[in-house]
MARPA-708293 format. One line per field, with one value per residue: residue in one letter; residue number from 1; y negated, z negated, x negated of N, C-alpha, C, O in turn. Coordinates in Angstrom, 1 decimal, decimal comma. Each point is the difference from the previous one (the first is absolute). Example, Ala and Ser with C-alpha at 12.3 -4.5 7.8 and 13.67 -1.06 7.14 Angstrom:
BEGIN
res: [A | S]
n: [1 | 2]
n_c2: [5,7 | -1,1]
n_c3: [-7,8 | 1,4]
n_c1: [-13,2 | 1,4]
ca_c2: [-1,2 | -1,1]
ca_c3: [0,0 | 0,0]
ca_c1: [0,9 | -0,9]
c_c2: [-1,2 | -1,1]
c_c3: [0,0 | -0,8]
c_c1: [-0,9 | 0,8]
o_c2: [0,0 | -1,1]
o_c3: [-0,7 | -0,1]
o_c1: [-1,0 | -0,5]
END
This chain:
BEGIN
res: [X | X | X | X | X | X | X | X | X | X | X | X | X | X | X | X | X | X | X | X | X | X | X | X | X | X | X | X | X | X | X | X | X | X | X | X | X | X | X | X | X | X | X | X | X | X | X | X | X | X | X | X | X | X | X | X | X | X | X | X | X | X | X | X | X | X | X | X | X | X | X | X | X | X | X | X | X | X | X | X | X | X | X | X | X | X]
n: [1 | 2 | 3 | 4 | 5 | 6 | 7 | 8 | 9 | 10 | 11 | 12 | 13 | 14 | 15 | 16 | 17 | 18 | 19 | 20 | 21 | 22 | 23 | 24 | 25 | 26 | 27 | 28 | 29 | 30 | 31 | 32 | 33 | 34 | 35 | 36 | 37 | 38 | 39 | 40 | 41 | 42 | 43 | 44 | 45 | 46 | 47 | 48 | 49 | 50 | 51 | 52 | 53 | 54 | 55 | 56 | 57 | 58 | 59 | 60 | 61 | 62 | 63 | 64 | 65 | 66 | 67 | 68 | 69 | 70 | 71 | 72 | 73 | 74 | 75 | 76 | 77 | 78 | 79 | 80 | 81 | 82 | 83 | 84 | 85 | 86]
n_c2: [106,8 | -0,7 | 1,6 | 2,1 | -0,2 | 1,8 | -0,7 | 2,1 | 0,1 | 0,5 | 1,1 | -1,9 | 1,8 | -1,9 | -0,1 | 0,1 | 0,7 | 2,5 | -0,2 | 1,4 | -0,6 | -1,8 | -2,2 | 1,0 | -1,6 | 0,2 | -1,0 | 0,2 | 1,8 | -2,0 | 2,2 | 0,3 | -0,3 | 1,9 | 1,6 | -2,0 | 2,5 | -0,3 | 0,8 | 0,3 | 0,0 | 2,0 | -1,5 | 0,1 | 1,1 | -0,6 | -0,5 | 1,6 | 0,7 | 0,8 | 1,9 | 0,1 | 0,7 | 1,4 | 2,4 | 0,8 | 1,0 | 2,3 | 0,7 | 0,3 | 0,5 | 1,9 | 1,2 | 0,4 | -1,1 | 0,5 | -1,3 | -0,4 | -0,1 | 1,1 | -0,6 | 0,9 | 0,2 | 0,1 | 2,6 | 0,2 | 1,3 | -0,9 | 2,0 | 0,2 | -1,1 | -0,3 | -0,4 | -2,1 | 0,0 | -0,9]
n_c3: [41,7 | 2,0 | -1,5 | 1,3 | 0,9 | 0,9 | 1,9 | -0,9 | 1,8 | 2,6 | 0,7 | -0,9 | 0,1 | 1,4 | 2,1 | -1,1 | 2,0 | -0,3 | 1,0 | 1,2 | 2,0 | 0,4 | -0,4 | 0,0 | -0,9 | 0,6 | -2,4 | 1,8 | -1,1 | 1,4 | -0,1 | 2,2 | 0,3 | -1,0 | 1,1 | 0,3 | -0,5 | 1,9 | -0,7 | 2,0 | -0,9 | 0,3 | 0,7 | 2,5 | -1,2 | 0,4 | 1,7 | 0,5 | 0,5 | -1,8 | -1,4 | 1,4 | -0,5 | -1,6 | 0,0 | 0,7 | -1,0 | -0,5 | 1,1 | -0,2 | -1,2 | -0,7 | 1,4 | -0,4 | 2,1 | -2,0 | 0,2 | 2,2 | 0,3 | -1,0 | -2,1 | 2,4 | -2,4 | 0,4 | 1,2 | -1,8 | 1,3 | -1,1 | 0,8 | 2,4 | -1,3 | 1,9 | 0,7 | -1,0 | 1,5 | -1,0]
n_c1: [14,3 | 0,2 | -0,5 | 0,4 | -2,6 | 0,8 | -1,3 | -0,5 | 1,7 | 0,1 | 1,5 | -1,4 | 1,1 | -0,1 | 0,0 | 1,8 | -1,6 | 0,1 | 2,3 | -1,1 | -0,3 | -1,5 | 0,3 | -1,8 | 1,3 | -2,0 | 0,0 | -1,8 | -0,8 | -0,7 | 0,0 | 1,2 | 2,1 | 1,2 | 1,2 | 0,7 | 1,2 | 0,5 | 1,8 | -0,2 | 1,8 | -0,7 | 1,7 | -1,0 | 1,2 | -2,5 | 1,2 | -0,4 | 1,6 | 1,2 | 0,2 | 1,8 | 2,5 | 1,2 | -0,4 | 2,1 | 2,4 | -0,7 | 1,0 | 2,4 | 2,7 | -0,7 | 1,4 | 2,1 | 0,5 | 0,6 | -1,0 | 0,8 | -2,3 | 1,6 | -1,3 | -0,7 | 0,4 | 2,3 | -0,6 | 1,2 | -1,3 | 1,9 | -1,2 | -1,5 | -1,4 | 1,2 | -2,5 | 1,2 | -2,2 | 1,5]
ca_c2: [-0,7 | 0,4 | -0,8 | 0,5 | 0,2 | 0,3 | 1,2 | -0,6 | -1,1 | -1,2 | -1,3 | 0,3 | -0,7 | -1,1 | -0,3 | 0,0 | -1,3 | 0,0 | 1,2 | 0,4 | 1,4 | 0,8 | 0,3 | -0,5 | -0,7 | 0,7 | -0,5 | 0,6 | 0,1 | 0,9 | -0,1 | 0,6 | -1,8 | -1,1 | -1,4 | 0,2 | -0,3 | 0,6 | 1,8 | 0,2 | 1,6 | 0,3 | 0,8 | 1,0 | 1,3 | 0,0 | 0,9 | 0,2 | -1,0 | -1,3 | -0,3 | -0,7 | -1,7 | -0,8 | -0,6 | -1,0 | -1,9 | -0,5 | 0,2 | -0,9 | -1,3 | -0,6 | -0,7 | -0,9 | -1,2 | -0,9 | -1,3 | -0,2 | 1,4 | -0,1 | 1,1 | 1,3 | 0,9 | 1,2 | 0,1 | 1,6 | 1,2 | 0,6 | 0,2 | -0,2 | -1,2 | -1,4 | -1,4 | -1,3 | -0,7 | -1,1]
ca_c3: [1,0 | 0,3 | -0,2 | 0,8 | 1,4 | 1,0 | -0,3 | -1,2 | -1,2 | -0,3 | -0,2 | -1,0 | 0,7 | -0,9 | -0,4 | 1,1 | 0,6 | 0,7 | 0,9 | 1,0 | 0,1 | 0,1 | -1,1 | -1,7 | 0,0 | -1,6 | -0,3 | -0,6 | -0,2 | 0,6 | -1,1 | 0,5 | 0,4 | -1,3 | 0,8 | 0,2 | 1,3 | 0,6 | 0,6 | 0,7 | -0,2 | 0,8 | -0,9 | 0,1 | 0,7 | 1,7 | 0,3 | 1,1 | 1,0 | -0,2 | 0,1 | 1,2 | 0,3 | -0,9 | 0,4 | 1,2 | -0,4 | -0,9 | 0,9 | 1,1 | -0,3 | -0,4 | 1,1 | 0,0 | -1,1 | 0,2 | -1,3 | -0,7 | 0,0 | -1,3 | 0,0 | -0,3 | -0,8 | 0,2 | 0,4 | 0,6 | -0,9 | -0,7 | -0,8 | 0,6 | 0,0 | 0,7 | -0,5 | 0,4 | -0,8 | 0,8]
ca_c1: [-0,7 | -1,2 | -1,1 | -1,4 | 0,2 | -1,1 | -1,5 | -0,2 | 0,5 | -0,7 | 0,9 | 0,9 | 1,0 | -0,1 | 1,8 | 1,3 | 0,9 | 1,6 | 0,4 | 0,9 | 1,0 | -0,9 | -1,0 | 0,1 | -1,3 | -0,3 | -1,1 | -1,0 | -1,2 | -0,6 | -0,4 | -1,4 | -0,7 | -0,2 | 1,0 | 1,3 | 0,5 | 1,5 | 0,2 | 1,5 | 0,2 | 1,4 | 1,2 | 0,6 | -1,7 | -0,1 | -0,5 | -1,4 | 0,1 | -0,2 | -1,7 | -1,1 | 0,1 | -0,3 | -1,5 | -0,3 | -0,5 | -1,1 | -1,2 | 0,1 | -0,5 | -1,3 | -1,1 | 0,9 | -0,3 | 0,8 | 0,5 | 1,4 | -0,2 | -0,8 | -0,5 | 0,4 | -0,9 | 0,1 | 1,4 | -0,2 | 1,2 | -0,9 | 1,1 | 0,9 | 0,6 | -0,5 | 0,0 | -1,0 | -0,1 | 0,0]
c_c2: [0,6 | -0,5 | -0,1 | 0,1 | 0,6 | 0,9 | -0,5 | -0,7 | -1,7 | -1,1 | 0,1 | -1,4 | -0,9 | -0,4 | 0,4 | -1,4 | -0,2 | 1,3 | -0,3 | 1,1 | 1,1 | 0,1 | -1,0 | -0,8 | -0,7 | -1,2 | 1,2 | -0,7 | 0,9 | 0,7 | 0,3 | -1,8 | -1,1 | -1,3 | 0,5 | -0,2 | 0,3 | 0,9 | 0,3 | 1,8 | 0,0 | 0,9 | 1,5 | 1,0 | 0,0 | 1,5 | 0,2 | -1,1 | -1,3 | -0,2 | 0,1 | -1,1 | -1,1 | 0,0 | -0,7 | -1,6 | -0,5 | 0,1 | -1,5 | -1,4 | -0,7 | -0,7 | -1,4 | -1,3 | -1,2 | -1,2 | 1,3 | 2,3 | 0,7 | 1,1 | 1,1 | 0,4 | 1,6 | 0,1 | 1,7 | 0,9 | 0,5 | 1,3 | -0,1 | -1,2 | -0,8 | -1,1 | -0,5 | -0,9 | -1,3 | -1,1]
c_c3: [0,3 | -0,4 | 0,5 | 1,1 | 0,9 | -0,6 | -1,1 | -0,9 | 0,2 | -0,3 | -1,2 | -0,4 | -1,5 | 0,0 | 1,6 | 0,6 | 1,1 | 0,2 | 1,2 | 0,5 | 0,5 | -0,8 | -1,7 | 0,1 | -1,4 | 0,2 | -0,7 | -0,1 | 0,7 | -0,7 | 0,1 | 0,4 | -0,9 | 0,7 | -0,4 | 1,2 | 0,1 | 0,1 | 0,4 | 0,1 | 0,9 | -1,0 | -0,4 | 0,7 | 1,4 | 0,8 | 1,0 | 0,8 | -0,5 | -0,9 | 1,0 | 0,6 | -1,3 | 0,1 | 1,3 | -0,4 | -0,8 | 0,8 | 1,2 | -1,0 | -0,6 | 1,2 | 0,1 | -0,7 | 0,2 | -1,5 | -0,5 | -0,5 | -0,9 | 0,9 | -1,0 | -0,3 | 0,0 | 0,1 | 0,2 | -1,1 | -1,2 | -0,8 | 0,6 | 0,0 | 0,2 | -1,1 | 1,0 | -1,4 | 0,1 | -1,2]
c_c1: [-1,4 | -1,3 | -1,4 | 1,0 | -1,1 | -0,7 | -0,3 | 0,8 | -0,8 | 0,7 | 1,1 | 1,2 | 0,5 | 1,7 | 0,5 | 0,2 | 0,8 | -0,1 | 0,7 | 0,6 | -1,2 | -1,1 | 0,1 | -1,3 | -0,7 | -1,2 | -0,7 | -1,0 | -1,1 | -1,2 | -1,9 | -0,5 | 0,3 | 1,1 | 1,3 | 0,5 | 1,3 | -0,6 | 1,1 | 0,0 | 1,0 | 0,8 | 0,1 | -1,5 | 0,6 | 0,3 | -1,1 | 0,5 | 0,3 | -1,6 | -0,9 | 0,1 | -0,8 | -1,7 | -0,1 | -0,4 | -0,5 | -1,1 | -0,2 | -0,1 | -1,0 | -0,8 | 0,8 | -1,0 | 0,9 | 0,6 | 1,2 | 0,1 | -0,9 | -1,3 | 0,1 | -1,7 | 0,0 | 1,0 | -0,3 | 1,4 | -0,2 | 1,5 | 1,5 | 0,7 | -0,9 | -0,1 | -0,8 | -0,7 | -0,4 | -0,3]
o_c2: [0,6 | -1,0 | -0,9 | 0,1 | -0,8 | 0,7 | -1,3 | -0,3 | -0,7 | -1,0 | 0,8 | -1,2 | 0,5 | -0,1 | 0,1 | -0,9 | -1,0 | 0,7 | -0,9 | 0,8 | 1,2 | 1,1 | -0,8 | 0,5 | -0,4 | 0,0 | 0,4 | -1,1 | 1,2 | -1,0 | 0,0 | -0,4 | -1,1 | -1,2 | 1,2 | -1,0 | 0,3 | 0,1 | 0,0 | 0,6 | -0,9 | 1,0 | 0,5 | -0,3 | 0,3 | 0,9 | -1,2 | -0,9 | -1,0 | -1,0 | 0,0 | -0,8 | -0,9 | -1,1 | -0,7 | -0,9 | -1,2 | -0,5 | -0,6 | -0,8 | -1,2 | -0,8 | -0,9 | 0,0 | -0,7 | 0,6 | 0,5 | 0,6 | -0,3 | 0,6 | 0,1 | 0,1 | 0,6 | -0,8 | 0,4 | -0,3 | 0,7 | -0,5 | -0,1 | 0,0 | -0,3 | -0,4 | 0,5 | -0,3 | -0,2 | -1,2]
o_c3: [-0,9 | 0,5 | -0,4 | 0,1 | -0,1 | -1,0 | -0,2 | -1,1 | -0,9 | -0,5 | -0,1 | -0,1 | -1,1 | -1,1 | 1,0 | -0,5 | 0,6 | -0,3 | -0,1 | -0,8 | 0,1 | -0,1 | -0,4 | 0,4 | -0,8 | 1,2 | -1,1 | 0,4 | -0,2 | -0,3 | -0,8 | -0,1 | 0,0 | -0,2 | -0,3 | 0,7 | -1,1 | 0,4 | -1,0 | 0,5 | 0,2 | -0,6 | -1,0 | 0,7 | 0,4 | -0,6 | 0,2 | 0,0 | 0,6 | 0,4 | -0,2 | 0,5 | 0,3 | 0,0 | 0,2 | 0,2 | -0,3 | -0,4 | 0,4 | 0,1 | 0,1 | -0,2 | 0,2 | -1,1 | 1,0 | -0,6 | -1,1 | -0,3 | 0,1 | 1,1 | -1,2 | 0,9 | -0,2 | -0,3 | 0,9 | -0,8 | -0,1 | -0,6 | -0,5 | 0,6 | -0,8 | -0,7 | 0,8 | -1,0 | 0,6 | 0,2]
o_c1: [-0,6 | -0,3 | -0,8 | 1,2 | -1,0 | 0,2 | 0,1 | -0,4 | -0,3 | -0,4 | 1,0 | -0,2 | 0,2 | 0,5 | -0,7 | 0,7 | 0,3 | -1,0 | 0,9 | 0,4 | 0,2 | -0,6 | 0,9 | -1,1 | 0,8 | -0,5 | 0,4 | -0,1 | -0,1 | -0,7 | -1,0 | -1,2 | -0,3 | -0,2 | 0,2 | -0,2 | 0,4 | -1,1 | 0,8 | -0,9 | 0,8 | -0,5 | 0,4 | -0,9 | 1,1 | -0,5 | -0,2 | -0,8 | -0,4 | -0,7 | -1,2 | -0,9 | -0,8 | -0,5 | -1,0 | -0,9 | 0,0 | -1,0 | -1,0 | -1,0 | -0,1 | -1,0 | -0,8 | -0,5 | 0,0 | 0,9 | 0,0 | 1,1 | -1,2 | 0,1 | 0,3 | -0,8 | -1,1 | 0,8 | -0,6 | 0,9 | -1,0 | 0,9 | 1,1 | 1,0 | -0,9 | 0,9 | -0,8 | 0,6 | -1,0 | -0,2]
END
């Protein structure tokens, strides 16, 4: 199982709380803010085009405000593999 994540290893990953067919979703430890968050990994290394879609919507849902819509803390590539951090 995965236990670091990102620039530095900031997120250290505390248990497995599901998978899907596109990504793995993980209770971390965010470690530069001292919070626990979701971190969602994508399954599989991006290639250029799907890592520009994927900085697209880390870029876009964060402007999103809505009850029923989590926030999004970060969202970038790391290692050719796409996370969110929510």
């Amino acid at each position: 199982m995965l236990k670091s994540f990102g620039e530095n290893a900031r997120y250290k990953v505390i248990e497995l709380l599901g998978q899907g067919s596109f990504g793995t979703v993980f209770l971390a430890l965010d470690t530069k803010l001292s919070r626990r968050v979701a971190l969602k990994v994508t399954n599989q290394k991006l290639d250029k085009v799907s890592i520009q879609r994927f900085q697209r919507e880390g870029e876009v849902t964060p402007r999103l405000r809505h009850p029923n819509i989590v926030t999004i803390y970060d969202a970038d590539v790391h290692n050719n593999q796409g996370y969110i951090v929510m």
